[in-house]
N, C-alpha and C positions, 0 to 999 in steps of 0.2 A: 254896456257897449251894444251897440245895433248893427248889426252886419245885415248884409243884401241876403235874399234867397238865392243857396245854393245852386248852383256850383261854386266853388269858389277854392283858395288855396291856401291850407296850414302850415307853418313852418315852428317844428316842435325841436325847440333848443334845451336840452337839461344839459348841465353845467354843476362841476364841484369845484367849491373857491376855494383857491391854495391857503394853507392855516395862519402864512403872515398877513396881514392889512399892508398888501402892497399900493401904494402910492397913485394916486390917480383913475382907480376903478369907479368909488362915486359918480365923480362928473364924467367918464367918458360912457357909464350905463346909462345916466340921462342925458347925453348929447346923442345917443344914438335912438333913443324914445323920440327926441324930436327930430332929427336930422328921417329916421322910417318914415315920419308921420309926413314928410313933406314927397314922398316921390310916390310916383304917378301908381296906380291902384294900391296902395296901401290901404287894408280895412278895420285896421285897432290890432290889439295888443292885448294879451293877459300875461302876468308875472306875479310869482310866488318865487323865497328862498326862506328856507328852514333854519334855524339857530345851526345845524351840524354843517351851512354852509351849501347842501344843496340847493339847488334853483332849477324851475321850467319857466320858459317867457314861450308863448305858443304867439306866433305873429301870424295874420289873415291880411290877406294877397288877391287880387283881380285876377292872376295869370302868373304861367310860371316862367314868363317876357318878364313879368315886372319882378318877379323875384329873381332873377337874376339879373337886372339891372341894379338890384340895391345890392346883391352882392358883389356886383362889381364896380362897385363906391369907392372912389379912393380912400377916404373919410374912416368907412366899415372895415375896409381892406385895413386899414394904419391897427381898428381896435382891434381885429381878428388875431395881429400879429401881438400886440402888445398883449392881449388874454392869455395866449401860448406860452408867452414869455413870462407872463406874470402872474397873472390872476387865477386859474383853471390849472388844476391838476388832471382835469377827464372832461370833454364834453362828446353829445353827440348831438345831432342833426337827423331830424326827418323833415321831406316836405311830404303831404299828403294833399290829394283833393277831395275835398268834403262834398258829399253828393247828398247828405240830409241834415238838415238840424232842428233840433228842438230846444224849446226855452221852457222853464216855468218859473215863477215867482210868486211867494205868499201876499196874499192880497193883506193889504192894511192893517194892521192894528184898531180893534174899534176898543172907545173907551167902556169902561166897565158905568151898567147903572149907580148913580150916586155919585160920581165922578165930575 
């Protein structure tokens, strides 16, 4: 993922899935992957959840205008409540602005001589 040079704005979701496989978490966690990716500065997405059911999804924002327009999604709003109800035994919510970032990444694999 490539995000713009900072400024910009973090929304750090960790979340614990309640121990039943309640019904319809799947498809409303990727309905809201893409329903994010469609409103106005959304910048990507990172998510991880652990086999013990933890999870972080850290979501990057233009502005904290636009993150609160997505929070106030009818759509977000419906899974906010149905997570409460069903899915999450604990979550928390930060937003943050990110004032610096840095990337790195191992350059290539080169092949070995003989190869």
């Amino acid at each position: 993922m490539t995000l713009p040079d900072p400024p910009y704005y973090a929304v750090v979701f960790g979340s614990q899935r309640s121990p039943a496989d309640a019904p319809g978490y799947a498809a409303a966690a990727d309905r809201m992957v893409e329903l994010a990716a469609q409103q106005p500065g959304y910048l990507g997405a990172i998510s991880s959840r652990g086999a013990d059911g933890f999870g972080i999804t850290v979501s990057y924002w233009a502005s904290e205008a636009d993150i609160a327009r997505w929070r106030a999604d009818a759509e977000h709003t419906l899974a906010r409540e149905q997570g409460r109800a069903h899915w999450y035994t604990q979550y928390t919510l930060q937003v943050a602005r990110v004032e610096r970032a840095y990337d790195w990444a191992a350059p290539p694999a080169q092949p070995a001589d003989g190869d």
